[in-house]
N, C-alpha and C positions, 0 to 999 in steps of 0.2 A: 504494500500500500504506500500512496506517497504521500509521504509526511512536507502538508501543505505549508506548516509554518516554518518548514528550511527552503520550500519556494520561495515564498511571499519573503521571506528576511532577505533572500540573495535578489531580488528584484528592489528591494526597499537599498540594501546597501549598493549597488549597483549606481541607483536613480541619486543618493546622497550625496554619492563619490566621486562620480562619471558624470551626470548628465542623461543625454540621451546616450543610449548606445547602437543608434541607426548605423555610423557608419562604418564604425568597427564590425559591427556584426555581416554588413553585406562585403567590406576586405574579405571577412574570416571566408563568406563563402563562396565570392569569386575569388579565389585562391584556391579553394579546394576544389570547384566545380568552374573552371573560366565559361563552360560552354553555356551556363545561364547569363551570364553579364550582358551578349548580346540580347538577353529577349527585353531586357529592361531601355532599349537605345530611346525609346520615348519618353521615358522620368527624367526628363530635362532638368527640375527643380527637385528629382530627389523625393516627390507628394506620393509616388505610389509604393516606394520600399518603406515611409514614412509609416502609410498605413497599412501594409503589411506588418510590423513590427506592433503599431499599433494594436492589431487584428490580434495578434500572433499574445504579446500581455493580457489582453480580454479571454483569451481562449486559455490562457492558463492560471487564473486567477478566477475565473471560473468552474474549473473544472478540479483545480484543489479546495474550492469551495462550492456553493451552492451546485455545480454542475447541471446547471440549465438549457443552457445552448451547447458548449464546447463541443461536446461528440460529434454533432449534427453539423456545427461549423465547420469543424475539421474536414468530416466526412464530406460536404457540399466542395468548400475547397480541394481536397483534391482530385475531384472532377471536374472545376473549373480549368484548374491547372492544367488539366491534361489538356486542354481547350486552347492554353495558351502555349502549348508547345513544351513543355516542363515532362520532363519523363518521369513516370510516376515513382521509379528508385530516387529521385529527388527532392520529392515531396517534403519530406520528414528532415531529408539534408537543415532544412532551413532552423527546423530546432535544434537543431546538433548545432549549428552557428550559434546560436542564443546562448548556449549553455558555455561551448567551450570558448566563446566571446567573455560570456558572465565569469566563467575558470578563471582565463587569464589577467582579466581587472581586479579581483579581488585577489587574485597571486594568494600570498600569504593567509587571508584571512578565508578564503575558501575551505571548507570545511569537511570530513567526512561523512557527516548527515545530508551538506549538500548534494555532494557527489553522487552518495546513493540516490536520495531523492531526487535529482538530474535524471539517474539511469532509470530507475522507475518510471517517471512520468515520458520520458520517451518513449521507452516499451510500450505503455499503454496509448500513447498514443501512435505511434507505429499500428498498433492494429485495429484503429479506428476505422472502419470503412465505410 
């Protein structure tokens, strides 16, 4: 189970520390993945990875809590995606960005409760369909 209050701490220290972490996190994942950077050539100002990330907070802040929407969002989203050209082994890439993004800002203060609970909520959400 993922223990929501080592999300919600690492997204709170995160937002204290850092700020936004938009653009760190889309480096981490054109670096790992260059072949998505193309599909984003029309985010001129940056508004649509904005609110992907955006998106992406909502669906995990909901889903370590009330879990309302998150499933269904996920699930919607990765259909969408496929729509925009994103191979669906990439899908999920984007939370791996988040978290090993979130890793490396807090360095030090990153935590073994985090970590697990990283690995947890990605699994589940991994098999969201």
């Amino acid at each position: 189970m993922v223990d929501g209050e080592a999300i919600l701490g690492t997204l709170q220290l995160v937002a204290d520390r850092h700020g936004d972490p938009t653009g760190a996190i889309y480096q981490r994942l054109f670096a790992a993945h260059p072949e998505l950077e193309p599909l984003f050539v029309m985010d001129r100002d940056g508004g649509v990875r904005a609110s992907m990330v955006q998106q992406g907070f909502e669906c995990i802040i909901d889903y370590v809590g009330p879990r309302l929407v998150a499933p269904q969002i996920i699930a919607a989203s990765r259909i969408h995606h496929d729509g925009y050209g994103v191979p669906a082994e990439r899908f999920d890439d984007f939370f791996v960005a988040m978290r090993d993004t979130f890793r490396d800002l807090l360095a030090r203060d990153w935590s073994p409760a985090m970590e697990a609970s990283w690995a947890e909520l990605l699994r589940e959400f991994a098999a969201i369909r």
